[in-house]
Every structure is written in C-alpha cells, then in structure tokens.
TITIRO-668876 format. One record per residue (C-alpha): residue in three letters; x, y, z. Coordinates in steps of 0.5 Angstrom, whole numbers, m for minus. Layout:
N
REC   residu      px      py      pz
REC      ALA       X       Y       Z
...
//
This chain:
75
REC   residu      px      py      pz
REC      UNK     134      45     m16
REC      UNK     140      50     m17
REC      UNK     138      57     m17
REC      UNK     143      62     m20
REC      UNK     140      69     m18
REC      UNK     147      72     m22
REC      UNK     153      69     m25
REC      UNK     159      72     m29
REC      UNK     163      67     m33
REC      UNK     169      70     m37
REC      UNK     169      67     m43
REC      UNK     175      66     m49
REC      UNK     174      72     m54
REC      UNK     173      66     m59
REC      UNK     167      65     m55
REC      UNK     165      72     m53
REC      UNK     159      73     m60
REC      UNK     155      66     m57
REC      UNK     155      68     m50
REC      UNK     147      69     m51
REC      UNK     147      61     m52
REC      UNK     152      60     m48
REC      UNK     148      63     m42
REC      UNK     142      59     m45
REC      UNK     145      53     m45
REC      UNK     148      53     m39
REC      UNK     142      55     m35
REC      UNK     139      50     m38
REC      UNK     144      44     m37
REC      UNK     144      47     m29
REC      UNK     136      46     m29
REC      UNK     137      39     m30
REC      UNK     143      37     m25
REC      UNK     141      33     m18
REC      UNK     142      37     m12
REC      UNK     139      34      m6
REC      UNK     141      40       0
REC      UNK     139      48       1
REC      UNK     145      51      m1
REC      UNK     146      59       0
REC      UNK     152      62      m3
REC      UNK     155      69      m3
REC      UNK     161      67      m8
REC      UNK     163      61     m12
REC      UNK     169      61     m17
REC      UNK     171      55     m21
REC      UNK     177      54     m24
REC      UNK     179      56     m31
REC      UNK     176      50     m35
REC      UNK     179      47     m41
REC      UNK     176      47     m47
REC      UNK     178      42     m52
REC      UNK     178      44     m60
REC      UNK     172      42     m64
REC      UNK     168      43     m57
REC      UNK     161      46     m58
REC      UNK     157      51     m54
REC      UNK     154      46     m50
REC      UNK     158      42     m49
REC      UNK     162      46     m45
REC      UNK     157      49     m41
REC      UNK     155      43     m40
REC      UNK     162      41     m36
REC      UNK     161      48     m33
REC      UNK     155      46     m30
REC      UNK     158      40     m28
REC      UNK     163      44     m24
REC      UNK     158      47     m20
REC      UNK     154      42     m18
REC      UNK     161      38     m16
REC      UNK     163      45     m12
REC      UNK     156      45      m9
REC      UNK     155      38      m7
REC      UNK     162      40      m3
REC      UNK     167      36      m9
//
C-alpha cells in the first residue's frame, strides 16, 4: 500500500477545471499500484509529464501514478 498524506501536482490550465477528477482518479490509480517496502518520504518531485492529445483524465493520472511508484521503487 502507498499512502499519500498530501500531494500538490500542477496541472496545465487545460486541465485545471478536472482536478477534482484528476485528484480521484489518481488516487484510485495509485491505490492499485504493487509496492512491497515501507517508504517515508518528506518530498518527492516528478518530472514534468507528457501529455499526448486526446488523452483522457485517467489516463494521465494513471502515468502520474506510475511515476510514483517507479521513484519510490528506487527508478
């Protein structure tokens, strides 16, 4: 389990009136990620993400999810 006690994420203004969503979405995406080690981390920054055209909401907080879990597994 990945526990995320406060996240801030800036999203593109494009973005910015599904964040509520995103938020959602992301949460549910990160619930479902494997992780197998305690981790405590102060901070953690992600390298900006790609988005392609025509990606939905999920999609893309999905990949943020899987950043996380690939900085935490040690990537």
């Amino acid at each position: 389990m990945i526990r995320i006690d406060h996240i801030c994420i800036k999203l593109p203004h494009s973005m910015q009136s599904q964040a509520t969503v995103f938020a959602e979405h992301l949460a549910d995406a990160i619930s479902r990620l494997e992780h197998s080690k305690p981790v405590q981390l102060k901070s953690l920054s992600l390298p900006s993400i790609k988005m392609n055209e025509g990606q939905n909401v999920n999609e893309i907080a999905t990949q943020v999810a899987k950043q996380i879990h690939h900085f935490i597994d040690g990537g």
